[in-house]
MMTF fields as JSON, N, C-alpha, C and O atoms, coordinates in Angstrom:
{
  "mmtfVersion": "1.0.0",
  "mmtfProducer": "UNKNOWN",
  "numBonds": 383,
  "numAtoms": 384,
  "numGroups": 96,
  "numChains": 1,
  "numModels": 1,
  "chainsPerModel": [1],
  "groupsPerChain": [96],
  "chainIdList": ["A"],
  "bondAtomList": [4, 2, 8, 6, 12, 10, 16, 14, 20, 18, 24, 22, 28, 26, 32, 30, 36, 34, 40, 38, 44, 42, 48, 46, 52, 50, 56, 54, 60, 58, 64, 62, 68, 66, 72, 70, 76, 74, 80, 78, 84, 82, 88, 86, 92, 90, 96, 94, 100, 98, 104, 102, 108, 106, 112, 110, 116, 114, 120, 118, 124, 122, 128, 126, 132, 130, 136, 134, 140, 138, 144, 142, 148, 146, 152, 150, 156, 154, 160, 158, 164, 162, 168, 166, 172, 170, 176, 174, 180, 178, 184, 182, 188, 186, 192, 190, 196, 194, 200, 198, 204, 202, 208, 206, 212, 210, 216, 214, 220, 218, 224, 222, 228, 226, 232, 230, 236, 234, 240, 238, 244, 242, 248, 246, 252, 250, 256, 254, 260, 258, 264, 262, 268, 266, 272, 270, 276, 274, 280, 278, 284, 282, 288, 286, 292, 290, 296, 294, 300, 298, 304, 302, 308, 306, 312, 310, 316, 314, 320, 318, 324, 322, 328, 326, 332, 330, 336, 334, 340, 338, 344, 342, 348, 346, 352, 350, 356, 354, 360, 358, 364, 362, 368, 366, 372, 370, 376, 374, 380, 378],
  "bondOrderList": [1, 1, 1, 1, 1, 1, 1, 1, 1, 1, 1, 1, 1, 1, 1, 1, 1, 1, 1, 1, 1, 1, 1, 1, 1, 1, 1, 1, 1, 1, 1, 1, 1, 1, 1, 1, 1, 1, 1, 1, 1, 1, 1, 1, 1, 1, 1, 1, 1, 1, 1, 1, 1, 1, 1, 1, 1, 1, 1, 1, 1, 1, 1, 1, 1, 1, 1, 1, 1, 1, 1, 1, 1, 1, 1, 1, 1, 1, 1, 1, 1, 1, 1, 1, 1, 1, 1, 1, 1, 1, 1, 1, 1, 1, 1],
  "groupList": [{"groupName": "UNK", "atomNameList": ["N", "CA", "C", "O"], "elementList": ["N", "C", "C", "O"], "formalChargeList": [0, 0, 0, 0], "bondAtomList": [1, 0, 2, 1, 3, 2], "bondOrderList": [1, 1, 2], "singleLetterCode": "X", "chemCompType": "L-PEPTIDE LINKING"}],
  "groupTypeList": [0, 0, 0, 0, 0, 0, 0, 0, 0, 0, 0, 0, 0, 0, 0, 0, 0, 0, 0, 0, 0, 0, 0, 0, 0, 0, 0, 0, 0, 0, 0, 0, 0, 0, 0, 0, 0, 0, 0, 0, 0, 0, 0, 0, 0, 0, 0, 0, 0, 0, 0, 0, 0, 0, 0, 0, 0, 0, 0, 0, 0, 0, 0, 0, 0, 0, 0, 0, 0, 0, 0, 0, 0, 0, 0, 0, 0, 0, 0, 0, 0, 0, 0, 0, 0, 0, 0, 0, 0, 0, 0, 0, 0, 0, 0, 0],
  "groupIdList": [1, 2, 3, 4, 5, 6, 7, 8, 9, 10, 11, 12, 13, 14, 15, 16, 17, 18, 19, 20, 21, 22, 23, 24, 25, 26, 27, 28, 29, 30, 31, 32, 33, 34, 35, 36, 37, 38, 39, 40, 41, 42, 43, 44, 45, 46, 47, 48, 49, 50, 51, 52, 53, 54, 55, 56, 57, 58, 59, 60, 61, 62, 63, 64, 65, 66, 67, 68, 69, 70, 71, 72, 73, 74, 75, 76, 77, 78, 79, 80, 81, 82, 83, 84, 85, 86, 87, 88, 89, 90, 91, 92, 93, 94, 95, 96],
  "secStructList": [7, 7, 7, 7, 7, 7, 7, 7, 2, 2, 2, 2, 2, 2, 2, 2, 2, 2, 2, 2, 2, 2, 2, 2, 2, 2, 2, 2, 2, 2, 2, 2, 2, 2, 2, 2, 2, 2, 2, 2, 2, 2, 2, 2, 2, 2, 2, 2, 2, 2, 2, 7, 1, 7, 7, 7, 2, 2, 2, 2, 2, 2, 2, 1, 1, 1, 7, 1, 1, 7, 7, 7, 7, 1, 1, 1, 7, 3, 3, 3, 3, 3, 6, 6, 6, 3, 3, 3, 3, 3, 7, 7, 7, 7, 7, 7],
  "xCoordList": [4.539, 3.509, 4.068, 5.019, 3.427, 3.825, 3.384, 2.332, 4.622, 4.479, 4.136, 4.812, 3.193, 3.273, 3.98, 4.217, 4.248, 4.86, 4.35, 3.304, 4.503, 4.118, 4.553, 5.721, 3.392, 4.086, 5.073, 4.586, 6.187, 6.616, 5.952, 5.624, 5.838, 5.019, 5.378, 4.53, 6.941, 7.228, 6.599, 6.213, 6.49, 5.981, 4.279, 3.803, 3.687, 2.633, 2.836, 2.714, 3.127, 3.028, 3.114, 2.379, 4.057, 4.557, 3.402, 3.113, 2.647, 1.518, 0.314, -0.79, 0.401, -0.433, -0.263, -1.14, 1.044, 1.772, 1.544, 0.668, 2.327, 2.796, 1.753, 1.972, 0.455, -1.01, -1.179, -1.251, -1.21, -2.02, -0.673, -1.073, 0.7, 2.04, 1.19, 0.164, 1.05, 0.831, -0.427, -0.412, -1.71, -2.962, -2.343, -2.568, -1.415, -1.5, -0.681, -0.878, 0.414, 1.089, 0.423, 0.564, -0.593, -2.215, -2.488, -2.53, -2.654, -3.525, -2.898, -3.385, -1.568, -0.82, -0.443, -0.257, -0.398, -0.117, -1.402, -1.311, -2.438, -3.495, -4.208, -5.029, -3.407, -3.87, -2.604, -3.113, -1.525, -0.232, -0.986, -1.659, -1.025, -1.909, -2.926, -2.757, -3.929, -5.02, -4.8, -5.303, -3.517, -2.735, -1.523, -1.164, -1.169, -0.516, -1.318, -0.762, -2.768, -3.639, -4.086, -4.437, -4.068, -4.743, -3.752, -4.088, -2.29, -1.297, -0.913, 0.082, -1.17, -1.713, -2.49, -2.28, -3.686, -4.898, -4.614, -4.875, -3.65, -3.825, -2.725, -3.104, -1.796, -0.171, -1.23, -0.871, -2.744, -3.1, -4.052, -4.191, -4.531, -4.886, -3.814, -3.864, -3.173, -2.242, -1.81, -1.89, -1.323, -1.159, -2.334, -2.152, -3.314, -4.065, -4.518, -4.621, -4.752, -4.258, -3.449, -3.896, -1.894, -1.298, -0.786, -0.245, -1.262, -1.228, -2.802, -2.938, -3.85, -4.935, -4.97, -4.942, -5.028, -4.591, -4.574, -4.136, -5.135, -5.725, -3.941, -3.241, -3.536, -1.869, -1.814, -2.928, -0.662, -0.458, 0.505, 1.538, 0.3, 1.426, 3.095, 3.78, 3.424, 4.523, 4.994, 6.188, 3.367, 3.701, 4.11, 4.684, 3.446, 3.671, 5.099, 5.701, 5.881, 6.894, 8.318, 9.391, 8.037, 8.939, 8.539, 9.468, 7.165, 7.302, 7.428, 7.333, 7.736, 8.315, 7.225, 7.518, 5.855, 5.105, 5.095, 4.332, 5.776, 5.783, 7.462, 8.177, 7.872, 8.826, 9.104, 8.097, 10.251, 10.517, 10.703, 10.614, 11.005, 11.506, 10.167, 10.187, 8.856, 7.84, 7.454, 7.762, 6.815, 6.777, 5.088, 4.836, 4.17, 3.343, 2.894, 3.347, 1.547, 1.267, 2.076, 2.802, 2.103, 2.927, 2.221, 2.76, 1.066, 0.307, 0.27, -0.073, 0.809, 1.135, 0.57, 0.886, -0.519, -1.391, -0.86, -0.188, -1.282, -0.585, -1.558, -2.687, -1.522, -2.322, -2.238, -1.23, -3.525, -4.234, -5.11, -6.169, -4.748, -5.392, -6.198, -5.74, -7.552, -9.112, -9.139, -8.992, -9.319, -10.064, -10.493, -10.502, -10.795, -11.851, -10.467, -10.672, -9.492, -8.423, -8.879, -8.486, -9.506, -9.474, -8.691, -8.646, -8.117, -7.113, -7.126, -7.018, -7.251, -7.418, -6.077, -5.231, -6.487, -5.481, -5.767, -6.997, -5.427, -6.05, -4.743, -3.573, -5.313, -4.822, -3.382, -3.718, -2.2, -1.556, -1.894, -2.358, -1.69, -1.751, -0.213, 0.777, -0.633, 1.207, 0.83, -0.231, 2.008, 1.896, 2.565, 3.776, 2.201, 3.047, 3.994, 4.747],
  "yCoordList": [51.885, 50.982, 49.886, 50.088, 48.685, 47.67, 47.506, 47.499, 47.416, 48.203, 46.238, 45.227, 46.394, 44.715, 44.712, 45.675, 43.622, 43.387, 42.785, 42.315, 42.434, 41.653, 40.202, 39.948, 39.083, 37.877, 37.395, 37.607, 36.873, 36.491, 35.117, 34.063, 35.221, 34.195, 32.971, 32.079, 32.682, 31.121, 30.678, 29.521, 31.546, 31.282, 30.795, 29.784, 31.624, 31.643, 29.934, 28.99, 29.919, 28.258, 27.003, 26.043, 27.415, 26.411, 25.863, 24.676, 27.121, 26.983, 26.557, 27.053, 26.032, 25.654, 24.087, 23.224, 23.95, 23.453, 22.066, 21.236, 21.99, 21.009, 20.356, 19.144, 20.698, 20.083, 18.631, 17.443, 19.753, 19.06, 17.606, 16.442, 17.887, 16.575, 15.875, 15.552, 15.46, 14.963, 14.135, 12.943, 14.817, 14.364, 12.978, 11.781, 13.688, 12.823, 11.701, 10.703, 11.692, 10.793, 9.481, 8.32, 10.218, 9.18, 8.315, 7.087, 9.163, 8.486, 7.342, 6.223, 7.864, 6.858, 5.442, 4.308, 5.859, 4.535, 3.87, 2.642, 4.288, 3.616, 2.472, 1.572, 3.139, 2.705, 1.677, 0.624, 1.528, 1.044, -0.007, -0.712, -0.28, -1.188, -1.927, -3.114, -1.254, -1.909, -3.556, -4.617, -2.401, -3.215, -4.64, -5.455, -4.703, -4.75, -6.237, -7.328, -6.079, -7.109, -8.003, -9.161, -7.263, -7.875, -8.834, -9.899, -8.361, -9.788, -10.386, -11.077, -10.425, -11.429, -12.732, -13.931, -11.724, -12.988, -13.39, -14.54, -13.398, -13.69, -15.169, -16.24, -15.106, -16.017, -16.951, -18.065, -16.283, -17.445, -18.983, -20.169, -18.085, -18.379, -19.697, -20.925, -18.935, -20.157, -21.247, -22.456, -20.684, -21.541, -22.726, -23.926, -22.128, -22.948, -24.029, -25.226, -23.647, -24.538, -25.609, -26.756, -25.243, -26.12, -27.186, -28.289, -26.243, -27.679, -27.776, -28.162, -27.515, -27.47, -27.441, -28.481, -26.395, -25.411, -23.848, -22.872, -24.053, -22.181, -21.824, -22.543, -20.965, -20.64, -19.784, -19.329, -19.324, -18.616, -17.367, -17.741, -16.071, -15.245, -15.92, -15.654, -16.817, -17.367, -18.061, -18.23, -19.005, -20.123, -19.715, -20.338, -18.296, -17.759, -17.35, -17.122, -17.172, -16.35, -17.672, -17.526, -18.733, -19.602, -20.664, -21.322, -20.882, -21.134, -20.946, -21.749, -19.476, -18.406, -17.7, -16.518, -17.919, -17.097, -15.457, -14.69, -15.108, -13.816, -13.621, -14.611, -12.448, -12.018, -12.409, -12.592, -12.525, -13.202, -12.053, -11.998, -10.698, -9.56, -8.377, -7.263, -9.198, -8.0, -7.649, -8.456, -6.565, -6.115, -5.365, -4.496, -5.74, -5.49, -4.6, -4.734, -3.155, -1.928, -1.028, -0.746, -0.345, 0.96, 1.896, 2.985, 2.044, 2.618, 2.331, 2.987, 0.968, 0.455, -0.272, -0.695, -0.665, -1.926, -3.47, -3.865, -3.93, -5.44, -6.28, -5.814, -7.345, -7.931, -9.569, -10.199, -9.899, -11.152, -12.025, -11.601, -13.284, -14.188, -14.719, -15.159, -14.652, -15.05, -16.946, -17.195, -17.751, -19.113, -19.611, -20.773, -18.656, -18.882, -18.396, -18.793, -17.834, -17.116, -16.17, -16.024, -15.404, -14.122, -13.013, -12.767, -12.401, -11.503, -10.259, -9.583, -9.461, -8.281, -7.56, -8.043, -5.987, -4.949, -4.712, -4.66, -4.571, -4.181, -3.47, -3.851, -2.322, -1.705, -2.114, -3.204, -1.831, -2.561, -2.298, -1.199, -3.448, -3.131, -3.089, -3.816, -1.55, -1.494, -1.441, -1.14, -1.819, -2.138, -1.023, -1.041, -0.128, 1.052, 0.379, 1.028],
  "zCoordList": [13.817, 13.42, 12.529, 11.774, 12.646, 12.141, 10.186, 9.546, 9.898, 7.845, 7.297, 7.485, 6.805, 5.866, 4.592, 3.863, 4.452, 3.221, 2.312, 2.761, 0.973, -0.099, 0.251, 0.544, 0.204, 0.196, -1.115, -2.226, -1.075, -1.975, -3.12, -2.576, -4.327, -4.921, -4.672, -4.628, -4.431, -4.25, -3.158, -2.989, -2.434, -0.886, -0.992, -0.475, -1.652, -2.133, -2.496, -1.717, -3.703, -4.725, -3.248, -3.017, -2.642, -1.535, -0.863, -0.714, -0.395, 0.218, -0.792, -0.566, -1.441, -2.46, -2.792, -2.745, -3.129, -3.473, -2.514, -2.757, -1.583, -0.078, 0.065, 0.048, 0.233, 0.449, -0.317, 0.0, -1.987, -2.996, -2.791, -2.818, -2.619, -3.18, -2.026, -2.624, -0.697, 0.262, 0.064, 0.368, -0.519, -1.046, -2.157, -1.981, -3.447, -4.347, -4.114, -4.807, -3.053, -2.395, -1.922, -2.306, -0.655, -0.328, -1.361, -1.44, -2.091, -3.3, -4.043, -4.207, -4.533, -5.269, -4.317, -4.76, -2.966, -2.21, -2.079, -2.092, -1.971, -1.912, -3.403, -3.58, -4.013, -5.454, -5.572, -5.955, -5.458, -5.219, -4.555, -5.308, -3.262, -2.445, -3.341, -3.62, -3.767, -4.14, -5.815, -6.184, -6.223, -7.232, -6.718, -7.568, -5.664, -4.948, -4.375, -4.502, -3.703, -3.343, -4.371, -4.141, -5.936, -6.939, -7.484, -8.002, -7.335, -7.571, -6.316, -6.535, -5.379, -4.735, -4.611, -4.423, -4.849, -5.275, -5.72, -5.364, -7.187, -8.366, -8.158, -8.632, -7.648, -6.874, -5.838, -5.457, -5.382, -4.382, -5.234, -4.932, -6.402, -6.997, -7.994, -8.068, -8.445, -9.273, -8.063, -8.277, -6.708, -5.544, -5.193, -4.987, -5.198, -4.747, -6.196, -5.924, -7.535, -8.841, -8.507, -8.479, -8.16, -8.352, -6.97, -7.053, -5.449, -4.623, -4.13, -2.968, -4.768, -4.064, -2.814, -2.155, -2.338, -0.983, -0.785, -1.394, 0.148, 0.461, 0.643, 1.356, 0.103, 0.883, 2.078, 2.342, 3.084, 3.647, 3.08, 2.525, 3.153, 3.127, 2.757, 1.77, 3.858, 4.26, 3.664, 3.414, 3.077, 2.282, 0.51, -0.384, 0.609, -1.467, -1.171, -2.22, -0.019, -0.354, -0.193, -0.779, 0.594, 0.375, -0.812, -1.281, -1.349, -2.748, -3.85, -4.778, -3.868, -5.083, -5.168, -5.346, -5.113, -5.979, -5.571, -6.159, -4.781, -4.251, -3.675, -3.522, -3.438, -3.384, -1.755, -1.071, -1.198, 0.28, 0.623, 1.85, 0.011, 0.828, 0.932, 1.454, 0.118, -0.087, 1.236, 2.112, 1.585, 2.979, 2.962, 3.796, 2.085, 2.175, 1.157, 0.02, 1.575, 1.01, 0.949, 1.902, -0.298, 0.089, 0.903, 0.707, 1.908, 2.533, 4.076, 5.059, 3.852, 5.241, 5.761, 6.873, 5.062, 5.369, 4.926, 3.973, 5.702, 5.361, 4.811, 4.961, 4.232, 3.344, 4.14, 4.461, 4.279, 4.406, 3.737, 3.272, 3.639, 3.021, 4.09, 5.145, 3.742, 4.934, 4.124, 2.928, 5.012, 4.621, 3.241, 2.834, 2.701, 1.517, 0.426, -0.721, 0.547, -0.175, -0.572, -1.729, -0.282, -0.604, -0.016, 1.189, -0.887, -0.259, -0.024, -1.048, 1.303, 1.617, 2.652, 3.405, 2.145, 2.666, 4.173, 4.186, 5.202, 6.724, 7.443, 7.414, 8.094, 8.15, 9.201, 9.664, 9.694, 10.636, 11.758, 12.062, 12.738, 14.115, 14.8, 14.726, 15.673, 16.26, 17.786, 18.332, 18.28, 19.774, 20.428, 20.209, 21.105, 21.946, 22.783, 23.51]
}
């Protein structure tokens, strides 16, 4: 007959454990992101101050106000400036 054993506790924690890191991971990128959009605005804002002009993405990163190598959310969403400059997170679109 088949004898059981005691689970071991690390094993135990692991399984406890692995979930919750993955949850707070989510979280921190999402919040990362949301901080992330708010200096944005903020670069479209001084942009649009100083050439009176809605900017593009393209346009904050070859006029300094943003980094040329930034690559977006840490969540994976990419960030857009709508007409009006307001700046939002959306999610990416990938092509199979």
């Amino acid at each position: 007959m088949f004898k059981s054993q005691p689970v071991p506790l690390d094993t135990v924690l692991l399984i406890i454990t692995i979930p919750n890191v993955a949850k707070h991971n989510s979280n921190i990128n999402n919040k990362g992101c949301d901080a992330y959009v708010k200096m944005v605005q903020a670069q479209v804002q001084a942009y649009e101050m100083d050439k009176n002009k809605i900017p593009t993405i393209a346009e904050l990163k070859t006029e300094g106000y943003i980094k040329t190598d930034a690559k977006g959310c840490p969540n994976g969403k990419t960030v857009e400036i709508d007409s009006d400059g307001t700046v939002t997170a959306v999610a990416s679109v990938t092509t199979p």
